[in-house]
C-alpha positions in Angstrom: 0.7 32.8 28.4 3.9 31.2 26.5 4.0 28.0 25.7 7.4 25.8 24.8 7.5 23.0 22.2 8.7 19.8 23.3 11.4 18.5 21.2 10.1 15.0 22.3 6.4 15.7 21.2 7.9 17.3 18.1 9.2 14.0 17.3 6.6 11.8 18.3 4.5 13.4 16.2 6.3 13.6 12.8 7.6 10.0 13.4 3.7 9.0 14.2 2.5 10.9 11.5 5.0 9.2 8.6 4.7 5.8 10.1 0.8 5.8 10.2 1.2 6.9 6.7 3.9 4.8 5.7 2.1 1.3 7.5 -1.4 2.1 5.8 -0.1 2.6 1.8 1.8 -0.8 2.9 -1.1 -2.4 4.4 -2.9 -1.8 0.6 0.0 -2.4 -1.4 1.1 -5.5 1.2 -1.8 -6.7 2.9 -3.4 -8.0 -0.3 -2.5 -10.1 -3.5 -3.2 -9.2 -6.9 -6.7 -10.8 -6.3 -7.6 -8.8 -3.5 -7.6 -11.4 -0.9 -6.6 -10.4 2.3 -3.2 -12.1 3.9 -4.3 -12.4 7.2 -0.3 -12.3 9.0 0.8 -9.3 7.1 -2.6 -7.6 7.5 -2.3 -7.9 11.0 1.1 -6.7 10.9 0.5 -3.8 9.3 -2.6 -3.1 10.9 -1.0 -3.1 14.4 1.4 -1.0 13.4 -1.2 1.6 12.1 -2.3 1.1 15.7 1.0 2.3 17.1 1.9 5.0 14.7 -1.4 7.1 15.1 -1.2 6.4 19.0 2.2 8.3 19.1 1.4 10.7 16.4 -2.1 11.6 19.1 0.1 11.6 21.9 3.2 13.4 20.4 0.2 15.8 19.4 -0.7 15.9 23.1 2.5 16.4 24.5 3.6 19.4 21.8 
């Protein structure tokens, strides 16, 4: 049984991959001040983001 890669999934997956990767080292290095307190705007930002990125990484994964 062959099976064809998707050029779509291909992409979803290494855009998802590198932006759930990208939005969590920000979500450390941003998310927080020198005193590690959370700032609760950019922390949700980033965290949402996360969110999206490893949704479209899974289904880029799914669809590849």
């Amino acid at each position: 049984m062959e099976h064809e890669v998707s050029t779509l999934g291909s992409l979803m997956v290494e855009i998802g991959f590198f932006g759930w990767i990208g939005c969590t080292l920000a979500l450390i290095f941003k998310g927080f001040t020198e005193d590690n307190e959370l700032v609760p705007r950019r922390a949700l930002l980033w965290g949402i983001l996360i969110v999206v990125f490893y949704g479209m990484w899974i289904a880029g994964l799914k669809i590849a």
